[in-house]
N, C-alpha and C positions, 0 to 999 in steps of 0.2 A: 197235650203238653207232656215234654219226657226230660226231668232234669238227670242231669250227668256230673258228675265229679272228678276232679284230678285229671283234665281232658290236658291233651298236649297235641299242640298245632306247629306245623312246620312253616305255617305261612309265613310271606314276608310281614304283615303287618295283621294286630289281632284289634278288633273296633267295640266295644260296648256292646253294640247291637248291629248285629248284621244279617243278611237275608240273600236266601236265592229263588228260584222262582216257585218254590212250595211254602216254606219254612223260617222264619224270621228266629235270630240264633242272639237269646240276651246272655254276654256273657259277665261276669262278676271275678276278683280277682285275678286283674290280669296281670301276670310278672314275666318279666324276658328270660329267659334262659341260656345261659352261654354254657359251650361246652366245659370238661373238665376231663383230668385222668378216671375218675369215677362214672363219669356220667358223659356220653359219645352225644347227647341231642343236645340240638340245639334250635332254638324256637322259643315260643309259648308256654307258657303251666297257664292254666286256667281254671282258681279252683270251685266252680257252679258256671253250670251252662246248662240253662234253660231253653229247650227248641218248641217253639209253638206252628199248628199250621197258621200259612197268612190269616186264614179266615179268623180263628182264636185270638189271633192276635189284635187283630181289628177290633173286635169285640171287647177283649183287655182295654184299648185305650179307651173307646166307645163310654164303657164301667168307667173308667179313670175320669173323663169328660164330665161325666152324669155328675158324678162326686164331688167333683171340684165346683160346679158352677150352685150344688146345694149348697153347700158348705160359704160359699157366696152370699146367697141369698139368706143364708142365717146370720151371717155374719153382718152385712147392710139392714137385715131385722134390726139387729141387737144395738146396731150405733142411731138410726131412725126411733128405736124406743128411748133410749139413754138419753136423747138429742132435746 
């Protein structure tokens, strides 16, 4: 994982979470940028961009999955003892 700051993209269009065929790209703080007298780009500011390889990443949601379905199952404890 390698996070980055104050990233600026030229693309036409910038997506949450994007990916190409290594590296899946979470980005955070997305704002358009039009040009001005001060400032010639025009694009993206993006301020946190997290790149993980696919495999990492997999494994993040994998942990994310695990988490959520305990968190489940304590939470169905807690109403099944309440009940």
């Amino acid at each position: 994982m390698k996070i980055f700051t104050n990233v600026q993209s030229s693309a036409e269009t910038v997506k949450p979470v994007e990916y190409d065929d290594y590296h899946v790209y979470v980005n955070e703080g997305i704002t358009k940028v039009d040009s001005t007298e001060e400032n010639e780009f025009t694009g993206w500011h993006i301020s946190k961009q997290t790149m993980y390889d696919k495999n990492e990443y997999i494994m993040l949601l994998q942990n994310q999955v695990t988490d959520t379905e305990l968190a489940i199952v304590e939470l169905y404890e807690e109403v099944l003892g309440n009940g």
